[in-house]
Every structure is written in structure tokens, then in C-alpha cells.
PyMOL Python script that loads the backbone (N, CA, C, O; Angstrom):
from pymol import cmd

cmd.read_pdbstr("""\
ATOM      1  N   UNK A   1     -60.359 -16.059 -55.355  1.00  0.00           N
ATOM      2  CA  UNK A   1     -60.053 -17.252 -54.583  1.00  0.00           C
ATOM      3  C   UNK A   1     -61.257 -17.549 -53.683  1.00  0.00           C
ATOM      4  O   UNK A   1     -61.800 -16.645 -53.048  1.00  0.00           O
ATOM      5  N   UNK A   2     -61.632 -18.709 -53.636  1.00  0.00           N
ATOM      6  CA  UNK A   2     -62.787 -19.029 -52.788  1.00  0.00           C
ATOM      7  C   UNK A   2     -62.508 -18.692 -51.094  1.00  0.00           C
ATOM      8  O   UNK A   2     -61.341 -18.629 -50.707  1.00  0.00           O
ATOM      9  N   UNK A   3     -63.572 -18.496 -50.184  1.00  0.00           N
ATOM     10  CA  UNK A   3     -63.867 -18.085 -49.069  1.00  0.00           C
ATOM     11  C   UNK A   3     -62.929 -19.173 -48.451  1.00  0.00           C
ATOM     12  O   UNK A   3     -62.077 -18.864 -47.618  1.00  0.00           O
ATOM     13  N   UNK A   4     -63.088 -20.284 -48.827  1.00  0.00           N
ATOM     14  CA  UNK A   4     -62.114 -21.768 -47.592  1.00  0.00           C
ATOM     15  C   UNK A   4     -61.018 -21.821 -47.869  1.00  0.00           C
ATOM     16  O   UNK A   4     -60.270 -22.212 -46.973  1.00  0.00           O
ATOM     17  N   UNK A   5     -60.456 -21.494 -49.095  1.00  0.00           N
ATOM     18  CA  UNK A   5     -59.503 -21.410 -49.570  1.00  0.00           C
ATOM     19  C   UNK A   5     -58.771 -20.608 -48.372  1.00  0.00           C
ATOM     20  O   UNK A   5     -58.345 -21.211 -47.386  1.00  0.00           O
ATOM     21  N   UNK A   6     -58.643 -19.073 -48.539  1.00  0.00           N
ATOM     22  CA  UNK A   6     -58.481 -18.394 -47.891  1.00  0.00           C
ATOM     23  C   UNK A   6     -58.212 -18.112 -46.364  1.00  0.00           C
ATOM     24  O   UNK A   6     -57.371 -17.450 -45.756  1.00  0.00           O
ATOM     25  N   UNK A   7     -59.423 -19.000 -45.956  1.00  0.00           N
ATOM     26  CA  UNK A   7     -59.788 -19.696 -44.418  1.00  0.00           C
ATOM     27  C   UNK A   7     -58.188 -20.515 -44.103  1.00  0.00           C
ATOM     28  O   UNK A   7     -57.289 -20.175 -43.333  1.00  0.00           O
ATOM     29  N   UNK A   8     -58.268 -21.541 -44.911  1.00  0.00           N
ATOM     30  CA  UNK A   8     -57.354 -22.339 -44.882  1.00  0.00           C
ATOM     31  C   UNK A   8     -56.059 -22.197 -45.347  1.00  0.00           C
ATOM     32  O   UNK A   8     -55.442 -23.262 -45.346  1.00  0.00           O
ATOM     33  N   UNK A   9     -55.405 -21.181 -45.767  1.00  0.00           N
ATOM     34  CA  UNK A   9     -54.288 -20.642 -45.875  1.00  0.00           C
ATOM     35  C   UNK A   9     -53.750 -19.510 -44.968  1.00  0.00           C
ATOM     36  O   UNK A   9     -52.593 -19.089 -44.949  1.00  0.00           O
ATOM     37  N   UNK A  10     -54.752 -19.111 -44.249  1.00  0.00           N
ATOM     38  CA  UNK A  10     -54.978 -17.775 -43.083  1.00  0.00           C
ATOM     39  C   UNK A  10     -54.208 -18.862 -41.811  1.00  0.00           C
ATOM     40  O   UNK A  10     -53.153 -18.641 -41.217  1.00  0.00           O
ATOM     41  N   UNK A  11     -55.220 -20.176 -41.642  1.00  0.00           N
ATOM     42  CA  UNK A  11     -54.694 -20.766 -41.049  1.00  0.00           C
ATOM     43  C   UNK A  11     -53.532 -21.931 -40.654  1.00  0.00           C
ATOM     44  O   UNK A  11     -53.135 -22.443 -39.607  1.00  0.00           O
ATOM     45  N   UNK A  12     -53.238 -22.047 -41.988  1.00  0.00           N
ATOM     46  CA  UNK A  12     -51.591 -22.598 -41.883  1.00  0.00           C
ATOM     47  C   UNK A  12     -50.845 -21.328 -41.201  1.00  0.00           C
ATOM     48  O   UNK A  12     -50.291 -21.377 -40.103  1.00  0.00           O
ATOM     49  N   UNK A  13     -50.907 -20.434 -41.852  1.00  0.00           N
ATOM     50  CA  UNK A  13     -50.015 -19.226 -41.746  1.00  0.00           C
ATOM     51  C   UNK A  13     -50.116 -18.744 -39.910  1.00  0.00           C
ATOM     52  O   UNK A  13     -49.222 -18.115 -39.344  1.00  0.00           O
ATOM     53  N   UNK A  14     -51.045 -19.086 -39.421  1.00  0.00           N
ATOM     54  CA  UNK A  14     -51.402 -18.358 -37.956  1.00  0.00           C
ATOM     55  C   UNK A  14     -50.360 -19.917 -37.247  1.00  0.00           C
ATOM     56  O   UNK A  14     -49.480 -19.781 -36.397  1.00  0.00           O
ATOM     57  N   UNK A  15     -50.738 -21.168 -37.816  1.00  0.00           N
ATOM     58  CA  UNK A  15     -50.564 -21.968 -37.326  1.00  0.00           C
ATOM     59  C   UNK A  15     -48.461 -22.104 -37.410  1.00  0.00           C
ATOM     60  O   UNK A  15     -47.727 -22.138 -36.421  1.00  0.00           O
ATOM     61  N   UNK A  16     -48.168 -22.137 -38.369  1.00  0.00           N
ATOM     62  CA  UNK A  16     -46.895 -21.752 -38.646  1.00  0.00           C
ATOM     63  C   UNK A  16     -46.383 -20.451 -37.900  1.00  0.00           C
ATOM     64  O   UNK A  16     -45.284 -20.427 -37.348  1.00  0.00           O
ATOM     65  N   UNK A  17     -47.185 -19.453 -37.918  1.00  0.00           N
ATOM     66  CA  UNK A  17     -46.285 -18.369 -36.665  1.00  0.00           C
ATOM     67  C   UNK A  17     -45.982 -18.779 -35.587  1.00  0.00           C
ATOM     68  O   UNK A  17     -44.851 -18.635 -35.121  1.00  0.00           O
ATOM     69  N   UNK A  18     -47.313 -19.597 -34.756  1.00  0.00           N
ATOM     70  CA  UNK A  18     -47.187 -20.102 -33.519  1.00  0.00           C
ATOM     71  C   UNK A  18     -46.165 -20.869 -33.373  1.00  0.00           C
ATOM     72  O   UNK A  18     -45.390 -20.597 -32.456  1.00  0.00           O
ATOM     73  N   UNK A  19     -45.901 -22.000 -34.215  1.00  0.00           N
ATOM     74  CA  UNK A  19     -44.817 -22.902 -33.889  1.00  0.00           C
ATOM     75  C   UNK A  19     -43.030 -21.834 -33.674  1.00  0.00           C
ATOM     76  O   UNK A  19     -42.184 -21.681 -32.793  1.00  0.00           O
ATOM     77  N   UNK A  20     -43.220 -21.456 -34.786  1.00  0.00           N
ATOM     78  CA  UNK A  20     -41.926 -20.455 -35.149  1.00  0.00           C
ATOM     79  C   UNK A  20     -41.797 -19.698 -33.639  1.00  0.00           C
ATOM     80  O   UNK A  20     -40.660 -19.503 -33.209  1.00  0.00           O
ATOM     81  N   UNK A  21     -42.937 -19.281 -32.856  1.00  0.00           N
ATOM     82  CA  UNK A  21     -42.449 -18.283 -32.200  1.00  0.00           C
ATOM     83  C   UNK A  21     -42.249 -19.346 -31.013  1.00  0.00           C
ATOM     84  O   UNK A  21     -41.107 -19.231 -30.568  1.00  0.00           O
ATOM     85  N   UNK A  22     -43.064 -20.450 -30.284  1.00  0.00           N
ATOM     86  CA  UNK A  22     -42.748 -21.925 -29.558  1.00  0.00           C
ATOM     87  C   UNK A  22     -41.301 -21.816 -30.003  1.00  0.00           C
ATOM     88  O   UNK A  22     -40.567 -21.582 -29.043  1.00  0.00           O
ATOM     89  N   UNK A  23     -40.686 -21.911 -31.124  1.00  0.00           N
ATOM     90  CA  UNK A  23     -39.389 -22.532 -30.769  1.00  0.00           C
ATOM     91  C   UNK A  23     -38.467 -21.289 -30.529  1.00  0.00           C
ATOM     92  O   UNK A  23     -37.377 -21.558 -30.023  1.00  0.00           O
ATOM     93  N   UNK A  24     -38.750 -19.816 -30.839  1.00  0.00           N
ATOM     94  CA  UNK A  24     -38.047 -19.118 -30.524  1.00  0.00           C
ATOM     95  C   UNK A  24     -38.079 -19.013 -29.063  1.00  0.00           C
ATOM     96  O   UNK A  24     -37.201 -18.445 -28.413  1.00  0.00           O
ATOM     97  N   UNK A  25     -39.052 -19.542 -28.597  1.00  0.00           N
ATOM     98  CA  UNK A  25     -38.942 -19.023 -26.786  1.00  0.00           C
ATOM     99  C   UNK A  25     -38.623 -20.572 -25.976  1.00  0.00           C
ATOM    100  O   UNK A  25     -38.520 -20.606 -24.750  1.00  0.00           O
ATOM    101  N   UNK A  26     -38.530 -21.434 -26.564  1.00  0.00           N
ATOM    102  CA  UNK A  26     -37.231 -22.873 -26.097  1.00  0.00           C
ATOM    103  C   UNK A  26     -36.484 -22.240 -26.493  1.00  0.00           C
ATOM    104  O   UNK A  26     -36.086 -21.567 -25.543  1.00  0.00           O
ATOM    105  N   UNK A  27     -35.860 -21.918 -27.542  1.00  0.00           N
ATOM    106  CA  UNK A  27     -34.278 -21.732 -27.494  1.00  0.00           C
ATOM    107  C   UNK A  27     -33.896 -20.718 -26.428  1.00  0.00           C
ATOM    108  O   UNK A  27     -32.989 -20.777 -25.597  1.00  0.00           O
ATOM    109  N   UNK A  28     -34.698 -19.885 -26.625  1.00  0.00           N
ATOM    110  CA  UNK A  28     -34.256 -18.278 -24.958  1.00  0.00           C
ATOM    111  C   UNK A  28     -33.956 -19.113 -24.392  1.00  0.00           C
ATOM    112  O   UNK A  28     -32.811 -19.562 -24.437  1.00  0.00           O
ATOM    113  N   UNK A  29     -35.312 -19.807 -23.349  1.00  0.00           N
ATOM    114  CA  UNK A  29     -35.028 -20.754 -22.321  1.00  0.00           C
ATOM    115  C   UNK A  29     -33.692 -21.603 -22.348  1.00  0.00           C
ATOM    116  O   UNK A  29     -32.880 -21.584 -21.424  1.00  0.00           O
ATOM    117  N   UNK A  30     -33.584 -22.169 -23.226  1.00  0.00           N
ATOM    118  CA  UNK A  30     -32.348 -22.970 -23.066  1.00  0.00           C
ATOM    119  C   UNK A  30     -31.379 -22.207 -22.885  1.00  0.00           C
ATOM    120  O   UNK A  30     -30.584 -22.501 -21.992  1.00  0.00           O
ATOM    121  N   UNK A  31     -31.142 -20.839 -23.795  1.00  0.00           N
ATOM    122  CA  UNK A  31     -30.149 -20.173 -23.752  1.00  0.00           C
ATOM    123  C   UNK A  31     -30.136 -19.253 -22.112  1.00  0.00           C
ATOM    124  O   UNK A  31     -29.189 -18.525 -21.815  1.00  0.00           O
ATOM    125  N   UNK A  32     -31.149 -19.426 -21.339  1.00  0.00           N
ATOM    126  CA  UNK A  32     -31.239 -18.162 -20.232  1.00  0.00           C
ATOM    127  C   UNK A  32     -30.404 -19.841 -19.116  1.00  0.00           C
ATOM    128  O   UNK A  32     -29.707 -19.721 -18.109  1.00  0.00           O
ATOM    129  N   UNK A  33     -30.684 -20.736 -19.565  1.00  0.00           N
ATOM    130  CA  UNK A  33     -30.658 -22.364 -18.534  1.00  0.00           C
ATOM    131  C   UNK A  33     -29.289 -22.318 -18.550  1.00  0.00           C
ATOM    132  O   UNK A  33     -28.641 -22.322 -17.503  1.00  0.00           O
ATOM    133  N   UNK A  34     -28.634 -22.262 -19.960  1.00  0.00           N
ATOM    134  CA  UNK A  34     -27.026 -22.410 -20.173  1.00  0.00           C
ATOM    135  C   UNK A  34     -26.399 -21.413 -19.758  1.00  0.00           C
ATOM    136  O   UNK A  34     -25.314 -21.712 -19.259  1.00  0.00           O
ATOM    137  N   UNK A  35     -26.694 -20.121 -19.764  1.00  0.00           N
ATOM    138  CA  UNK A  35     -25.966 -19.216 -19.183  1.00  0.00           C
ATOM    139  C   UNK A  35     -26.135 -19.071 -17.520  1.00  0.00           C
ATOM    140  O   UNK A  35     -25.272 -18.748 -16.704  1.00  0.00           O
ATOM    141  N   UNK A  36     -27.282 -19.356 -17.336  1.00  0.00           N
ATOM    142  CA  UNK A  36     -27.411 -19.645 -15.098  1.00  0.00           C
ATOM    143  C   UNK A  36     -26.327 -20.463 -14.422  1.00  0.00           C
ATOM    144  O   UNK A  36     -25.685 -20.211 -13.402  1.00  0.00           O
ATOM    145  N   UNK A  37     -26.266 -21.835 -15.498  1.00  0.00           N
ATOM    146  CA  UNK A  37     -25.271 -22.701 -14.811  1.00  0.00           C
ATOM    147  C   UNK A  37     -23.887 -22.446 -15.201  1.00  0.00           C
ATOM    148  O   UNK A  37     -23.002 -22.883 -14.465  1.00  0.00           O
ATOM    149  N   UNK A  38     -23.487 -21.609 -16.567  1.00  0.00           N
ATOM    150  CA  UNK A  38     -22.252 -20.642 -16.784  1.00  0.00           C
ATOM    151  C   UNK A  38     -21.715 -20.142 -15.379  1.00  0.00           C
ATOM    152  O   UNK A  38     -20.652 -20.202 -14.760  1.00  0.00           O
ATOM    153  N   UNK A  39     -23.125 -19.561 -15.165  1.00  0.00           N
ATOM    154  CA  UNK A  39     -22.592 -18.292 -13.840  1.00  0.00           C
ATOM    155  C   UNK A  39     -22.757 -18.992 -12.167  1.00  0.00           C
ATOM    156  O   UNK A  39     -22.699 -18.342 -11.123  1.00  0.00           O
ATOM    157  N   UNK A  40     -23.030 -20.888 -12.333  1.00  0.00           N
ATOM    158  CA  UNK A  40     -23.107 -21.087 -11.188  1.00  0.00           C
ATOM    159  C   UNK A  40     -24.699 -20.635 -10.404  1.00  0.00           C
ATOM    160  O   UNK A  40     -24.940 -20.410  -9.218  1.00  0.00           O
ATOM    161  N   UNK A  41     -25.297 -20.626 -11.199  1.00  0.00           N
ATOM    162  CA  UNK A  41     -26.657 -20.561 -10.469  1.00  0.00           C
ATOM    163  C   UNK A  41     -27.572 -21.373 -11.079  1.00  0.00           C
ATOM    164  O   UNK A  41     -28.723 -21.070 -10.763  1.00  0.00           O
ATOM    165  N   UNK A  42     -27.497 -22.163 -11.729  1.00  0.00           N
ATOM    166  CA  UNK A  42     -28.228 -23.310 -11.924  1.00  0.00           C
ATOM    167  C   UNK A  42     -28.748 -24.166 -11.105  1.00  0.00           C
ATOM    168  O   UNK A  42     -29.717 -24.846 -11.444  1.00  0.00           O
ATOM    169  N   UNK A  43     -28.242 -24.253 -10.029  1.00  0.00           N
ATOM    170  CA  UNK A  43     -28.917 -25.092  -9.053  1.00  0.00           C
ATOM    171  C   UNK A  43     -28.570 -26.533  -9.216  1.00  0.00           C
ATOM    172  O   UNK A  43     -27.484 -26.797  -9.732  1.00  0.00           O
ATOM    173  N   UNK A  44     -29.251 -27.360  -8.890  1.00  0.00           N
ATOM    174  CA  UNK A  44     -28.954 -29.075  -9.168  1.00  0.00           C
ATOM    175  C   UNK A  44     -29.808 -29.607  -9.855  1.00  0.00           C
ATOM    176  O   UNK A  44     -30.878 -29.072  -9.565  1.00  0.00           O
ATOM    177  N   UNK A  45     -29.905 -30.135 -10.381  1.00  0.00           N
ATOM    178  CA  UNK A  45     -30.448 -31.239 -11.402  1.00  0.00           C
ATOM    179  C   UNK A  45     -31.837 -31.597 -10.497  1.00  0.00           C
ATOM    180  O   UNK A  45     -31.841 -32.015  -9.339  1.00  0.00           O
ATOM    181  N   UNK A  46     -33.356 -31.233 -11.601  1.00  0.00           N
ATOM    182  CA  UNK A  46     -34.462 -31.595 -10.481  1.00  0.00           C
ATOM    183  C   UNK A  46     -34.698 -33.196 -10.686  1.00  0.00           C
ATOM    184  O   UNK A  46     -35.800 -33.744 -10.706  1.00  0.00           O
ATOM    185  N   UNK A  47     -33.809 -33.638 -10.791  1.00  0.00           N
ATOM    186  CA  UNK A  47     -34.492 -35.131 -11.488  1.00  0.00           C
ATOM    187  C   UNK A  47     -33.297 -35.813 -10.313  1.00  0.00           C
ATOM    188  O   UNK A  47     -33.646 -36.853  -9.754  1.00  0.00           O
ATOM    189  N   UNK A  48     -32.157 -35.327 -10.019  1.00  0.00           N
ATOM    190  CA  UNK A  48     -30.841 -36.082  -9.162  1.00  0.00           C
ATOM    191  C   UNK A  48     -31.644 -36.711  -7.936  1.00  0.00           C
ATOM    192  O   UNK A  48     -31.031 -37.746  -7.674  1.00  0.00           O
ATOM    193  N   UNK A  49     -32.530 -36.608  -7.213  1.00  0.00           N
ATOM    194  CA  UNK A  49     -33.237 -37.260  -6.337  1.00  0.00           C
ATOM    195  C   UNK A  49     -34.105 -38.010  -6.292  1.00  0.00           C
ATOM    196  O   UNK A  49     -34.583 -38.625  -5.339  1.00  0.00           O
ATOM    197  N   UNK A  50     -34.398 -37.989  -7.522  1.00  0.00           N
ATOM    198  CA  UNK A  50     -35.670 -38.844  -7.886  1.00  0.00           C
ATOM    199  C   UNK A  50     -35.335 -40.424  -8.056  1.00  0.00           C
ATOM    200  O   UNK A  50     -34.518 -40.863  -8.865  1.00  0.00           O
ATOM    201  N   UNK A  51     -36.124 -41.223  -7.134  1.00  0.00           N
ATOM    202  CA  UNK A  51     -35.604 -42.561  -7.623  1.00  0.00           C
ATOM    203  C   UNK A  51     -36.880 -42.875  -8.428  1.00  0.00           C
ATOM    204  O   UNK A  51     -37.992 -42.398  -8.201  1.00  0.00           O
ATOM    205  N   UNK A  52     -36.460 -44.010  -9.697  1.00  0.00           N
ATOM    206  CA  UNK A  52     -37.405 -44.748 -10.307  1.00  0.00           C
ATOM    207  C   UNK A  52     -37.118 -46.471  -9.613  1.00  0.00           C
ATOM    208  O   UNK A  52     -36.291 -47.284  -9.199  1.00  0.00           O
ATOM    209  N   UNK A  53     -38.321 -46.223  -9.859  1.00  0.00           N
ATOM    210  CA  UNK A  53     -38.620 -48.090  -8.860  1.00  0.00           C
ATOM    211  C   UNK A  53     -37.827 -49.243 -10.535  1.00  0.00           C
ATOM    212  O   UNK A  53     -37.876 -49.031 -11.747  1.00  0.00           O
ATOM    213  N   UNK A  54     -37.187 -50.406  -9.691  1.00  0.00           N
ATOM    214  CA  UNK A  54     -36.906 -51.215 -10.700  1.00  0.00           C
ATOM    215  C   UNK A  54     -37.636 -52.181 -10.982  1.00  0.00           C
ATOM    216  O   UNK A  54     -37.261 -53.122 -11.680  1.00  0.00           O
ATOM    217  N   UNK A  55     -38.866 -52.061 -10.432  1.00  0.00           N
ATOM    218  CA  UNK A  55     -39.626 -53.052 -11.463  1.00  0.00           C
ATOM    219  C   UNK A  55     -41.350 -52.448 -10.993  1.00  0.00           C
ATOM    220  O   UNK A  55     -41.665 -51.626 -10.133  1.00  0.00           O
ATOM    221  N   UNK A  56     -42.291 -53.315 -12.038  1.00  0.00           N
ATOM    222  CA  UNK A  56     -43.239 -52.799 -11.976  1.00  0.00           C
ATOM    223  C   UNK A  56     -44.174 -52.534 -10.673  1.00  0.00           C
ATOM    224  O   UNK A  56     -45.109 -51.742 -10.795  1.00  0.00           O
ATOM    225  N   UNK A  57     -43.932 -53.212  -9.363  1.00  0.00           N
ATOM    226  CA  UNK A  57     -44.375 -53.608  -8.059  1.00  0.00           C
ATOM    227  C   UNK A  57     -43.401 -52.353  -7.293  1.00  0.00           C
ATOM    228  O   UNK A  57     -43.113 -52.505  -6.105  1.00  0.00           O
ATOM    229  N   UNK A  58     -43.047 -51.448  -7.842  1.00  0.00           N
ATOM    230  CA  UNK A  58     -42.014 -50.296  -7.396  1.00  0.00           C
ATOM    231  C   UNK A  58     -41.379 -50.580  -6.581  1.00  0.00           C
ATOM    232  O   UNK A  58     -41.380 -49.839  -5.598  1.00  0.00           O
ATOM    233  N   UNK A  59     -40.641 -51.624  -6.578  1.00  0.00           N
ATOM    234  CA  UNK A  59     -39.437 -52.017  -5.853  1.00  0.00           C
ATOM    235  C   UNK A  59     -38.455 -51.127  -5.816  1.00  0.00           C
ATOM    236  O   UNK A  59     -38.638 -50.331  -6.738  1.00  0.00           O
ATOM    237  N   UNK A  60     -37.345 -50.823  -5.105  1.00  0.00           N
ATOM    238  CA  UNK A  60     -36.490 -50.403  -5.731  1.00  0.00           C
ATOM    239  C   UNK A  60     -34.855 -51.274  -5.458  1.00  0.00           C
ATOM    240  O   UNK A  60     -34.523 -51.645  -4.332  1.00  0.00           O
ATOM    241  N   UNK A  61     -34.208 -51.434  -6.378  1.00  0.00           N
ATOM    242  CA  UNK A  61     -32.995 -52.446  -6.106  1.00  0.00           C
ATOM    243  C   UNK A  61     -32.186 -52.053  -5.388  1.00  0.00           C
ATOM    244  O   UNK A  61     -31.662 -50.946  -5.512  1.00  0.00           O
ATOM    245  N   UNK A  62     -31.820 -53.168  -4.171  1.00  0.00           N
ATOM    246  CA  UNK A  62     -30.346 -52.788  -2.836  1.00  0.00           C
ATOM    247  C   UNK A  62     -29.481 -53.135  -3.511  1.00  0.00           C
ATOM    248  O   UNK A  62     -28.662 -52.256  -3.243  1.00  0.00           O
ATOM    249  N   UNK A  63     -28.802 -54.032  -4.512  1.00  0.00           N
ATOM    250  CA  UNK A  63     -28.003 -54.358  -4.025  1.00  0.00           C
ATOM    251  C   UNK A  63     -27.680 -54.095  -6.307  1.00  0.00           C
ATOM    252  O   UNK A  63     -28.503 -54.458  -7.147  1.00  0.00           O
ATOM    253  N   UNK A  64     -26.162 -53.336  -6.662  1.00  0.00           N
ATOM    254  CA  UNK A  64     -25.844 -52.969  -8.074  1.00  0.00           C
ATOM    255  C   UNK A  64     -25.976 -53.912  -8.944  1.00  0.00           C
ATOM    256  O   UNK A  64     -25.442 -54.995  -8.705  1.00  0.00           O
ATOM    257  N   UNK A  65     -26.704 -53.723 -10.134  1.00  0.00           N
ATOM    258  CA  UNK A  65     -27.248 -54.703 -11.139  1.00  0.00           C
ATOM    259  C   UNK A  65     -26.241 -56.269 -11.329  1.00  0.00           C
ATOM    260  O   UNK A  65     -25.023 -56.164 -11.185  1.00  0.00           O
ATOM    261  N   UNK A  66     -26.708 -57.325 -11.574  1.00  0.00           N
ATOM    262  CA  UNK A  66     -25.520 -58.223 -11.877  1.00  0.00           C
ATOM    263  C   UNK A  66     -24.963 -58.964 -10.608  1.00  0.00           C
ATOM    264  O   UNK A  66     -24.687 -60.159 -10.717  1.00  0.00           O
ATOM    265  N   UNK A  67     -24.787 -58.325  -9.428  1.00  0.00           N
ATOM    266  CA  UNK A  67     -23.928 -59.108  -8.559  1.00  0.00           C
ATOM    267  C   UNK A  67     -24.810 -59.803  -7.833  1.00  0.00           C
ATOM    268  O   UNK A  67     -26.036 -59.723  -7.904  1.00  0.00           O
ATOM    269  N   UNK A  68     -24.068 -60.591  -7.026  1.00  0.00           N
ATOM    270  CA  UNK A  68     -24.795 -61.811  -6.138  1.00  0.00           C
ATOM    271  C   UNK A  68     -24.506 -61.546  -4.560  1.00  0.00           C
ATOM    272  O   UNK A  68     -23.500 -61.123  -3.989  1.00  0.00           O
ATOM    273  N   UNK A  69     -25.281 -61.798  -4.265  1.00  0.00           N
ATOM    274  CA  UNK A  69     -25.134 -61.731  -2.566  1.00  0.00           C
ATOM    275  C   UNK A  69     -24.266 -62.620  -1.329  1.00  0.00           C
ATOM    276  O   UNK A  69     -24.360 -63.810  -1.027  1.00  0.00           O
ATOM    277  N   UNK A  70     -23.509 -61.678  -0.836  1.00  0.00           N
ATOM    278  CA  UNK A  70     -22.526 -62.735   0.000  1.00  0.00           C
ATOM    279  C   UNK A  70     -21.973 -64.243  -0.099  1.00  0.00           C
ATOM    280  O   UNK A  70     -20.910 -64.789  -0.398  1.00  0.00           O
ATOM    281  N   UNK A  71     -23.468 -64.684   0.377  1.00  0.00           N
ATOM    282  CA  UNK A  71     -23.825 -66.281   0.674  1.00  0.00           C
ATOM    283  C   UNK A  71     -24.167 -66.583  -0.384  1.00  0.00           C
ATOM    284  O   UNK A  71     -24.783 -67.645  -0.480  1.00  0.00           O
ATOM    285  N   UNK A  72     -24.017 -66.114  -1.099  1.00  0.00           N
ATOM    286  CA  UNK A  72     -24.385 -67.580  -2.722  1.00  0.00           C
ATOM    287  C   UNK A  72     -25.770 -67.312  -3.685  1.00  0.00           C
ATOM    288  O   UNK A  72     -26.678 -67.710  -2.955  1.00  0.00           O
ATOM    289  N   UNK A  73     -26.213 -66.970  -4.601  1.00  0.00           N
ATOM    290  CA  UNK A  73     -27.304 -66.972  -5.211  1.00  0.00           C
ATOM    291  C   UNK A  73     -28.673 -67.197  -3.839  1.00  0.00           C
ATOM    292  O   UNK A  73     -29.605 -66.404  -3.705  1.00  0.00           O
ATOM    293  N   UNK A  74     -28.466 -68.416  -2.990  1.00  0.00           N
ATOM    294  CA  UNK A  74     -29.554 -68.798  -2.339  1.00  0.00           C
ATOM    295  C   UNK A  74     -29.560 -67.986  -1.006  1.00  0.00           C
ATOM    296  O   UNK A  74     -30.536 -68.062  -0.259  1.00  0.00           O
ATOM    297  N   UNK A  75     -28.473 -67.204  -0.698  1.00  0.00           N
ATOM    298  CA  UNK A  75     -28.634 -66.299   0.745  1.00  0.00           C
ATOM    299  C   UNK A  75     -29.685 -66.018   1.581  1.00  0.00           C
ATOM    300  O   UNK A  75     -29.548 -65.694   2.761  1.00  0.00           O
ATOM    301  N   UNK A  76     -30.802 -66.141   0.966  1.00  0.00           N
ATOM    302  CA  UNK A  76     -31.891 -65.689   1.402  1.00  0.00           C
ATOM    303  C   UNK A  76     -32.329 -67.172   2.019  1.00  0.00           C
ATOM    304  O   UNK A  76     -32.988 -67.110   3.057  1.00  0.00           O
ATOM    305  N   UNK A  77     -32.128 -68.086   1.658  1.00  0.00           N
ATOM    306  CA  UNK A  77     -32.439 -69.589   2.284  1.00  0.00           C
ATOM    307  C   UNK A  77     -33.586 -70.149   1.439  1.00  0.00           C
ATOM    308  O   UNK A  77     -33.845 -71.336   1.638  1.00  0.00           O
ATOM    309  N   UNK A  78     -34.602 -69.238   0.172  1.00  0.00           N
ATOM    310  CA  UNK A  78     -35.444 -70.039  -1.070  1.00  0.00           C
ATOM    311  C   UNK A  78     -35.106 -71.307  -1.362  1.00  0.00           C
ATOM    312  O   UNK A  78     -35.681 -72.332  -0.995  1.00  0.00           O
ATOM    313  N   UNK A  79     -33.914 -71.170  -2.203  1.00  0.00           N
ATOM    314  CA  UNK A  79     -33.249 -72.716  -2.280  1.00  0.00           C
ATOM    315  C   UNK A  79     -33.558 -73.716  -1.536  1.00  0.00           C
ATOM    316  O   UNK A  79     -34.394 -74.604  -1.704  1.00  0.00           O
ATOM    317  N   UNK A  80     -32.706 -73.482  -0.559  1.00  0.00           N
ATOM    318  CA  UNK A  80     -32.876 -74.761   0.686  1.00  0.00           C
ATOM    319  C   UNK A  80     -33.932 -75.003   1.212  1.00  0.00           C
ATOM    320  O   UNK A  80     -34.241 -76.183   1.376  1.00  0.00           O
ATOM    321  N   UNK A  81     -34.796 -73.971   1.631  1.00  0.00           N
ATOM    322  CA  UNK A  81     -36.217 -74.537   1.771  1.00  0.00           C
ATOM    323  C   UNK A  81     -36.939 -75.079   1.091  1.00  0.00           C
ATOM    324  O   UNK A  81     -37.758 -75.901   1.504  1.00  0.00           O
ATOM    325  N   UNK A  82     -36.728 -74.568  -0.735  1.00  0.00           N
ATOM    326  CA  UNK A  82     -37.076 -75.788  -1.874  1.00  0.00           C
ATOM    327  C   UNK A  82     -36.495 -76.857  -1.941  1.00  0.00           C
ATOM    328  O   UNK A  82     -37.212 -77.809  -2.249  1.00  0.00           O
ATOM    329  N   UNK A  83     -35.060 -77.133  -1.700  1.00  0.00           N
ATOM    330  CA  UNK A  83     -34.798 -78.221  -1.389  1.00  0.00           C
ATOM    331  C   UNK A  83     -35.144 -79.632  -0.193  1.00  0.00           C
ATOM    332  O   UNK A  83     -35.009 -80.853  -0.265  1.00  0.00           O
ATOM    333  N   UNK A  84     -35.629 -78.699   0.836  1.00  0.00           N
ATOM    334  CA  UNK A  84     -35.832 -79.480   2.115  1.00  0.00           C
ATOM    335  C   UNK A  84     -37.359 -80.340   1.787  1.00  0.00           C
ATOM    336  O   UNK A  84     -37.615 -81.487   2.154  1.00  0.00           O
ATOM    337  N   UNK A  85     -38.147 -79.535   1.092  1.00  0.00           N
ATOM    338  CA  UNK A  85     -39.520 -80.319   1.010  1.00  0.00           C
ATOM    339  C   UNK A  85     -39.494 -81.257   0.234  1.00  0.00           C
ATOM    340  O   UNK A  85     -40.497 -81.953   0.073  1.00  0.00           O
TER     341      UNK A  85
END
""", "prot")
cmd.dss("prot")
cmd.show_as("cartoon", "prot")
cmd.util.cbc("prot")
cmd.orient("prot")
């Protein structure tokens, strides 16, 4: 069998262990994650505090998707000041 040949079957094979053994040590992990919060020691969720901004200018939204504010779509007085000019 030629020299690259060889090369290149050496290295699928190194490359294929690595993955195989990557997923054997996620699954531990997952399995060591599922059994912590079994036993109540999981802790809280690292993501539960995190706010993401709702729009690209990282706003973030007051008031729950959909609804309208008190005073009418124009509450803020935009409207009427577009209207007044």
C-alpha cells in the first residue's frame, strides 16, 4: 500500500477516535448535569438572568408583546404633535 495511502487512513482513524471519545465525554457531562439537578444541586439556569435586547439598538421592551398603552396607540403624544403641524 502506498506511503499516503496509509497516512490517510491512520488519519481518518485518529480523527474518528477523537470524535467518538468528544461524544463519550458530552454524554458523562450531560449525564453528571441530570443527575446534580436529580439531587437538587443544579443550581439555576445560567441563562434565567440574562436579558436579550428586543431590537437591534438593544432596547429592551416595557411593556408584553402586542398590547397597547393605556391612552391609545398615540400615548406618548407622536400622533398629535403630527397632527398639530
Amino acid at each position: 500500500m502506498h506511503p499516503e495511502m496509509i497516512r490517510a487512513i491512520a488519519a481518518q482513524q485518529v480523527a474518528d477516535r477523537l470524535a467518538e471519545a468528544e461524544a463519550r465525554r458530552l454524554v458523562t457531562v450531560a449525564r453528571r448535569a441530570r443527575k446534580a439537578r436529580r439531587r437538587g444541586r443544579g443550581g439555576s439556569d445560567p441563562l434565567a438572568g440574562v436579558r436579550v435586547p428586543d431590537y437591534v439598538d438593544a432596547t429592551f421592551e416595557t411593556q408584553p408583546a402586542g398590547r397597547v398603552p393605556a391612552g391609545g396607540p398615540a400615548a406618548d403624544g407622536t400622533a398629535a404633535r403630527r397632527g398639530a403641524a
